[in-house]
C-alpha positions as CSV (number, residue, x, y, z in Angstrom):
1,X,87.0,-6.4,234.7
2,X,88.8,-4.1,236.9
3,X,91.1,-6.1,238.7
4,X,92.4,-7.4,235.1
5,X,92.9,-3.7,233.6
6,X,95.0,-3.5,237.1
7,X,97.0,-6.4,236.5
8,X,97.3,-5.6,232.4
9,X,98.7,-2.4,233.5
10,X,101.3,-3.9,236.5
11,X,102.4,-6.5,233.9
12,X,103.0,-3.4,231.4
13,X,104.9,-1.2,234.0
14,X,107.3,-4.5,234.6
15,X,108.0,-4.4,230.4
16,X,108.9,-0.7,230.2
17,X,111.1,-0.7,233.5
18,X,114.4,-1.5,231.8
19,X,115.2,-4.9,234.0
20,X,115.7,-7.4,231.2
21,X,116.0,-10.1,234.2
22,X,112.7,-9.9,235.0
23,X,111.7,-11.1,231.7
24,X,110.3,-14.8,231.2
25,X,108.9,-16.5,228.8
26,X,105.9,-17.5,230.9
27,X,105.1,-13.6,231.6
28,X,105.6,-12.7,228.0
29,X,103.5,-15.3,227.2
30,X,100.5,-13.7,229.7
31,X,101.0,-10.3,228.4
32,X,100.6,-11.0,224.9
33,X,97.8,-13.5,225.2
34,X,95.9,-10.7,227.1
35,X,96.3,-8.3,224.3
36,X,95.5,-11.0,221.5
37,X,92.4,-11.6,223.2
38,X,91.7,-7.9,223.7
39,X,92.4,-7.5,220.0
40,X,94.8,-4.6,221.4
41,X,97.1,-4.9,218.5
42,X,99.3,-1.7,219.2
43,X,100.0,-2.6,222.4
44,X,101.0,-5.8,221.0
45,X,103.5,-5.0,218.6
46,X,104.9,-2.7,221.3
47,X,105.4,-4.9,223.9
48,X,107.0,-7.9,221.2
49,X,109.3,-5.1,220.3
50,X,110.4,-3.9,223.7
51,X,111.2,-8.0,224.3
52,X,113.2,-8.3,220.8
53,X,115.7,-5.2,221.8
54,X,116.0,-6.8,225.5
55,X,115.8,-10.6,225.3
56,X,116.3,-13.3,223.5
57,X,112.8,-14.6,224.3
58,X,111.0,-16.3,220.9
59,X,108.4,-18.7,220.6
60,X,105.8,-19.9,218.1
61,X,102.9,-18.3,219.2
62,X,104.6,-15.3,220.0
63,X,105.2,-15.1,216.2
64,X,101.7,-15.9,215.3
65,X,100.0,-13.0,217.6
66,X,102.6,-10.8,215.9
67,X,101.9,-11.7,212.5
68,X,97.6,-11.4,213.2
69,X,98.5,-7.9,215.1
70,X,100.1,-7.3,211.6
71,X,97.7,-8.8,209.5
72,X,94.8,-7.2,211.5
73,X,96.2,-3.8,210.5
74,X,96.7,-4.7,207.3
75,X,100.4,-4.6,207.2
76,X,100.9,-7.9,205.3
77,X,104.7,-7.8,204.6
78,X,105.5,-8.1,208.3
79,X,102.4,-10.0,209.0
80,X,104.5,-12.6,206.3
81,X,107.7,-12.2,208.2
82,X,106.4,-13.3,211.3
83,X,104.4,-15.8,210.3
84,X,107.4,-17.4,208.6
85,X,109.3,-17.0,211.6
86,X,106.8,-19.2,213.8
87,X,107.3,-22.1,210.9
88,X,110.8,-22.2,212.5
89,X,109.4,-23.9,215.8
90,X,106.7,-26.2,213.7
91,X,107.0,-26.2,210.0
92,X,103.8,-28.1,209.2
93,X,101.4,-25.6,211.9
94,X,98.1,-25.3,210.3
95,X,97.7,-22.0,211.0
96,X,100.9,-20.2,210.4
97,X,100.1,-22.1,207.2
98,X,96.6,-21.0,206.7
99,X,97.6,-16.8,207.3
100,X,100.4,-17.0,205.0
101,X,98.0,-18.2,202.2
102,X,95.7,-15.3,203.4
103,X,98.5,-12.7,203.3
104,X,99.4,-13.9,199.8
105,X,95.8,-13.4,198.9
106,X,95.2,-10.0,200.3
107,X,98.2,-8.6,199.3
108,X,97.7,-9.5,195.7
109,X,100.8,-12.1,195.3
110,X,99.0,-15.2,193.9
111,X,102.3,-16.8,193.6
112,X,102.9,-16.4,197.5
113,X,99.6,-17.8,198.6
114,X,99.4,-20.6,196.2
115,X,102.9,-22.0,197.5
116,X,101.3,-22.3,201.1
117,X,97.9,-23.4,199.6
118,X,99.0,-27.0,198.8
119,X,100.0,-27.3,202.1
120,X,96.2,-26.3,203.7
121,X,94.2,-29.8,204.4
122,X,91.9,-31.1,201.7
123,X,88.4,-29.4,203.9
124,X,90.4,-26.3,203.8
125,X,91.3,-26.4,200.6
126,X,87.3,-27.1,199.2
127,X,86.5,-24.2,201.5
128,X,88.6,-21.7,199.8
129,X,87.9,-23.6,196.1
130,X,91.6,-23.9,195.8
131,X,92.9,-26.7,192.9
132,X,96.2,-27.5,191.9
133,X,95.0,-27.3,188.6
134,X,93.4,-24.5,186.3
135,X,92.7,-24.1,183.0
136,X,91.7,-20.7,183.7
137,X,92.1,-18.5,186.8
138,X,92.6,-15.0,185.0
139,X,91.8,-12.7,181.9
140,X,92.4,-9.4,181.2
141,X,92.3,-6.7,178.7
142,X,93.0,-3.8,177.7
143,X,92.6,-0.1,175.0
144,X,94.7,2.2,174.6
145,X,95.2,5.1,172.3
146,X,97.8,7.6,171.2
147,X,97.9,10.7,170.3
148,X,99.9,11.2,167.2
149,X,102.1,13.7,165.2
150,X,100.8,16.5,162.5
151,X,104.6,18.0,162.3
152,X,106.4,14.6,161.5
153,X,102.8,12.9,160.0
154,X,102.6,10.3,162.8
155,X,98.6,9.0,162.9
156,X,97.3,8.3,166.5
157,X,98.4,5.3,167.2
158,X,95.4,1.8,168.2
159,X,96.3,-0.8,170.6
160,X,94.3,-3.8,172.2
161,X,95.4,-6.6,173.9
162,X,93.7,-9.8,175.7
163,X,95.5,-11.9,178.4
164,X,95.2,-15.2,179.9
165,X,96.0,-16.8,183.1
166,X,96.2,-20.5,183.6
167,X,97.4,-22.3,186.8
168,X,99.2,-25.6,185.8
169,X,100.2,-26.6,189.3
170,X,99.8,-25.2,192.7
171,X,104.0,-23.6,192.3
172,X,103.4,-23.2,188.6
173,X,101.4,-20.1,186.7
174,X,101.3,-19.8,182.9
175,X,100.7,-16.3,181.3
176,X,99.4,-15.9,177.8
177,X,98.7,-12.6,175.7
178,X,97.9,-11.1,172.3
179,X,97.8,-8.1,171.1
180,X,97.7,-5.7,167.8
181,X,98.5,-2.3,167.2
182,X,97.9,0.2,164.5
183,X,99.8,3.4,163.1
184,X,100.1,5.2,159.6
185,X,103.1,6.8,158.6
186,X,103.1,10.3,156.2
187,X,99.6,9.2,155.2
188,X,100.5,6.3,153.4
189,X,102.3,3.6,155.4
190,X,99.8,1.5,157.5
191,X,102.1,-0.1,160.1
192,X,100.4,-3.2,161.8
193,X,102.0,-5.2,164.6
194,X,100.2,-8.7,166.1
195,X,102.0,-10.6,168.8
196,X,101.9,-13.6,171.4
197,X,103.1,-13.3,174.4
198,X,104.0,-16.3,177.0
199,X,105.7,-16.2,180.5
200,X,105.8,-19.7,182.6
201,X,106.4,-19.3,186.3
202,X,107.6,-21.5,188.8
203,X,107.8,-21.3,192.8
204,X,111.4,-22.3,193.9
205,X,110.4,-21.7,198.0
206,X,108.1,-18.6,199.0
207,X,109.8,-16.1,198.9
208,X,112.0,-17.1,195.5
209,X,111.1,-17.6,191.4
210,X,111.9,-18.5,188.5
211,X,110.5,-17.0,185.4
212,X,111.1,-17.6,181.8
213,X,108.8,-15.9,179.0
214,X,108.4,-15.7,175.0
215,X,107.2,-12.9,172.5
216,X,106.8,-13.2,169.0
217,X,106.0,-10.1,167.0
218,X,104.6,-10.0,163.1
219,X,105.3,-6.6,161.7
220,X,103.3,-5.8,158.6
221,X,104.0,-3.0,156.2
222,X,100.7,-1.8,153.9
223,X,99.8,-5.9,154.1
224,X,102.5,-6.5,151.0
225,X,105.8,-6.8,153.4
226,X,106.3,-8.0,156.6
227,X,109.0,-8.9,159.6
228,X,109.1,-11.1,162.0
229,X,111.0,-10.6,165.6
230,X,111.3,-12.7,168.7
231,X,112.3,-12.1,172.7
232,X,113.1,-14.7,174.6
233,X,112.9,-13.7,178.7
234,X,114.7,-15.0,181.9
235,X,113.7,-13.7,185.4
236,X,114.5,-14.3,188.9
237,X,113.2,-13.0,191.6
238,X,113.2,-12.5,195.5
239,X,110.9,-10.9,198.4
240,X,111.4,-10.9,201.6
241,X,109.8,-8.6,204.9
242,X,110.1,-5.1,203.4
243,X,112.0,-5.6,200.5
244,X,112.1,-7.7,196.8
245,X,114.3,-7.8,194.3
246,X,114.6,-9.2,190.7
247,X,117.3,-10.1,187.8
248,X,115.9,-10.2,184.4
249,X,117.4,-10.7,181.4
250,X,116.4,-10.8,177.8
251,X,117.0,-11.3,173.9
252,X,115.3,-9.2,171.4
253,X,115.7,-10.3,167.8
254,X,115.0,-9.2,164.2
255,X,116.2,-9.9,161.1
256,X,119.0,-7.3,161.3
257,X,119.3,-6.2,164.9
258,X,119.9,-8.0,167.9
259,X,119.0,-6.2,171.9
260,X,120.4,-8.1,174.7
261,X,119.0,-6.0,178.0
262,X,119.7,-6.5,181.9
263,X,116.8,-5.3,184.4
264,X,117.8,-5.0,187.9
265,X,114.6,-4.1,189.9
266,X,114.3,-3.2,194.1
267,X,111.4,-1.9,195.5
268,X,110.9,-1.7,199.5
269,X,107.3,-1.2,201.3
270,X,106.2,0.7,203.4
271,X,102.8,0.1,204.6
272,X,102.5,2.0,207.5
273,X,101.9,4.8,205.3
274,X,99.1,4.6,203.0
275,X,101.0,0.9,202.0
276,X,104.0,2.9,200.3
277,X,105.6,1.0,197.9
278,X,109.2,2.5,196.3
279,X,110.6,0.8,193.6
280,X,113.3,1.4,191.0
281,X,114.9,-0.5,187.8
282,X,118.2,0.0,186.0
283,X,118.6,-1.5,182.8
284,X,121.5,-1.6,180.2
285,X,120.8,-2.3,176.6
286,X,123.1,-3.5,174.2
287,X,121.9,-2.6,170.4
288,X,124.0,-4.0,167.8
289,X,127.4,-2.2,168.9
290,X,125.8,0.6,171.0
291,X,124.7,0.3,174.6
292,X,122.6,2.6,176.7
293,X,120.8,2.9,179.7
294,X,117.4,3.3,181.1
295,X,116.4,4.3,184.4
296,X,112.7,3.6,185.8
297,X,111.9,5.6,189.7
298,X,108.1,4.7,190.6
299,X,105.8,4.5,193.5
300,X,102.9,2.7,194.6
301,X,100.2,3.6,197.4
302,X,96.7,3.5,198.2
303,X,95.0,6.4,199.6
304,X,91.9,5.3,199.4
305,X,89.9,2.1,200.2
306,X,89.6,-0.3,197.4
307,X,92.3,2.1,195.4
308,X,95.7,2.0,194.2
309,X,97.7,4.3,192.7
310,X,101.2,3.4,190.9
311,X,103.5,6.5,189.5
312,X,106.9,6.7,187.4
313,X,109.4,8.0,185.4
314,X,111.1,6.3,182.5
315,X,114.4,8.1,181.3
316,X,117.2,6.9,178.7
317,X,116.5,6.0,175.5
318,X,113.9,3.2,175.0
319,X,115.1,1.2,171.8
320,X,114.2,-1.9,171.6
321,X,113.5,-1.6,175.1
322,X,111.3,-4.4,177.3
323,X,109.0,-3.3,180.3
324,X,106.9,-5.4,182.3
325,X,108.2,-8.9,182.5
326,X,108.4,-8.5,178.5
327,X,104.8,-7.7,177.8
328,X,105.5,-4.4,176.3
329,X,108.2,-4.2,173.7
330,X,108.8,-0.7,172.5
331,X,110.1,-1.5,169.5
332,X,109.2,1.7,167.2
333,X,112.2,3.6,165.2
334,X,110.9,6.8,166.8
335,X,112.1,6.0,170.3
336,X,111.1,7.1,173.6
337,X,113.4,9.6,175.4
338,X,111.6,9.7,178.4
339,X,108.0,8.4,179.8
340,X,106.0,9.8,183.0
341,X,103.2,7.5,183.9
342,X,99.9,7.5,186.7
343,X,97.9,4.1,186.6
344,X,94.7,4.3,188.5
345,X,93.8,0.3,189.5
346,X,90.2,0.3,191.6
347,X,89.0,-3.4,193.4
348,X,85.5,-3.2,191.9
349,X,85.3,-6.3,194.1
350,X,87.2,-9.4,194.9
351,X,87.3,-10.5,191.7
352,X,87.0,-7.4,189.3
353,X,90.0,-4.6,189.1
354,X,89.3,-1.5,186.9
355,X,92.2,-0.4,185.2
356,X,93.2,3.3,183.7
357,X,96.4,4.6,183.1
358,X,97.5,8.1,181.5
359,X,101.4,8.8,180.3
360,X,103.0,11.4,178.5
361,X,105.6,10.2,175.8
362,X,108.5,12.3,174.7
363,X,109.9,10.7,171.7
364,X,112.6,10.9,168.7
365,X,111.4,11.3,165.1
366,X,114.1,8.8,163.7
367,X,114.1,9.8,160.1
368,X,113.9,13.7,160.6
369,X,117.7,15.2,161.4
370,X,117.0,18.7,163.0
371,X,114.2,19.4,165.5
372,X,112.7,15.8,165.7
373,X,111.2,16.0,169.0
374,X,107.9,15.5,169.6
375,X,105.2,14.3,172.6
376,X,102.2,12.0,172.6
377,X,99.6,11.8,175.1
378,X,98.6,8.1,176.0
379,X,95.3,6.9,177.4
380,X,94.3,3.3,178.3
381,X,91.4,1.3,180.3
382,X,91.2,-2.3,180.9
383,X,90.3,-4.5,183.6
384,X,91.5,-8.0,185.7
385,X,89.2,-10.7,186.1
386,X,90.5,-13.4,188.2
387,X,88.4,-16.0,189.3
């Protein structure tokens, strides 16, 4: 035992002497085995890194005790990277193949893992109860409730919703929704609002989708008038190591108004602290001849085991506006100015999520001229089922 801590130690005094020459494969090779076996992962990731800046040295199984040193330490983004990298030397390796599913799983992108689970062998596959197809992988649902308006006679305002998932094909997922929501106006109005929501998406490679989604709203007006309006949805997006980014755009349309809106979202992790995610979206909206922007700044991050916490900021004004892949659709003549949100998300277990969320709304009394500001306080719980 003591003659290898001797020899662990020479071979690390060799990597940290500066002489890139003395550098071979088959010694980088030893080294990192050594610490793989050890399970020493931060000497791992420091010795791969001090043979990135100094050589040109790269092999598969380098790559794959990178990516478990990653993975091990929960840092799944790079874990992903490197991983990826080691498909460059074998493309069909069972194991890169295996821990990329695994790092889609953990780190919550179903999308990612089911790509690289129809390339796992049919025993692993029956292990893990993977299937191309099914009917039903997900539901959720969710309550929430608004405070409303005694100044401008705004009731509280009543919203439920129930979601769907379905998985039609191992690079196909299918999202359904429906939802209804309840206000009164001055006491007399009864506002009532039922929709259907649908968003089909489809694995291009990995790291790359396509999205395209459909939502149908019925507006009703004291049950003796009602409106119809439709969005139709178009989303692409891209992740890669640290960073992901998206294009969405959209078509929201009444019987007198028409939205067009562009989302351009980038977020980059950090998971080295607390799993750090920063994101942002900027989105222009077009309604009928006037166009405006809206600006979301948010943050995701777990402090705590089993706990995540997202936080954000919604500024510009939210006509008409669309917000998570189309699922919300803010729609009301008394428009948001400006939103700030905390979403509280807790992994009951591997297959339950808890779901609360609290935001206060700053919004625009549309028919009042002078003074027509006013703020709601907005609660909701829910929960994610996937099976």
């Amino acid at each position: 035992m003591r003659k290898s801590a001797i020899i662990i130690l020479l071979n690390m005094l060799i990597f940290t002497s500066g002489k890139s020459q003395e550098y071979t494969p088959q010694l980088v090779d030893s080294i990192t085995y050594r610490h793989y076996i050890n399970g020493s992962w931060d000497s791992l990731i420091s010795v791969c890194r001090t043979v990135y800046k100094t050589t040109d040295i790269d092999f598969m199984f380098l790559r794959q005790r990178l990516g478990y040193a990653y993975f091990m330490k929960q840092n799944y983004a790079l874990s992903k990277y490197h991983y990826e990298r080691s498909l460059r030397f074998d493309a069909s390796d069972a194991t890169s193949v295996y821990y990329l599913y695994l790092n889609g799983l953990y780190s919550g992108d179903d999308g990612y893992a089911r790509f690289y689970a129809r390339k796992l062998d049919k025993t692993t596959q029956k292990t893990e109860n993977l299937h191309a197809f099914r009917i039903l992988n997900l539901v959720d649902a969710e309550y929430n409730f608004k405070t409303g308006s005694e100044l401008y006679e705004r009731s509280s305002t009543h919203y439920m919703r129930l979601g769907l998932g379905t998985q039609p094909g191992y690079r196909f997922s299918l999202y359904q929704s429906v939802s209804d929501f309840k206000q009164q106006f001055y006491r007399i109005l009864n506002v009532k609002q039922q929709s259907y929501f649908a968003m089909l998406t489809y694995k291009l490679k990995a790291n790359l989708s396509l999205s395209a989604g459909v939502h149908f709203i019925k507006t009703g007006l004291n049950d003796t008038a009602s409106y119809n309006s439709t969005l139709l949805l178009a989303k692409l997006a891209y992740g890669k190591h640290r960073f992901d980014g998206s294009l969405q755009g959209s078509v929201y349309k009444t019987t007198t108004e028409t939205t067009a809106q562009v989302t351009l979202h980038g977020g980059i992790s950090l998971p080295e602290i607390k799993h750090l995610y920063l994101y942002a979206d900027f989105s222009s909206l077009k309604y009928n001849a006037e166009a405006n922007f809206v600006t979301k700044l948010g943050l995701g991050l777990a402090p705590f085991n089993r706990t995540w916490i997202d936080l954000n900021v919604v500024n510009g004004k939210q006509l008409n506006f669309i917000d998570f892949n189309g699922l919300y659709v803010y729609n009301s003549t008394d428009y948001l100015q400006l939103k700030s949100s905390a979403s509280l998300y807790y992994y009951l277990n591997k297959n339950i999520t808890l779901v609360t969320n609290y935001i206060l709304e700053k919004r625009t009394a549309a028919d009042f001229s002078t003074s027509n500001t006013y703020y709601q306080h907005s609660i909701t719980g829910g929960f994610i089922w996937k099976f």
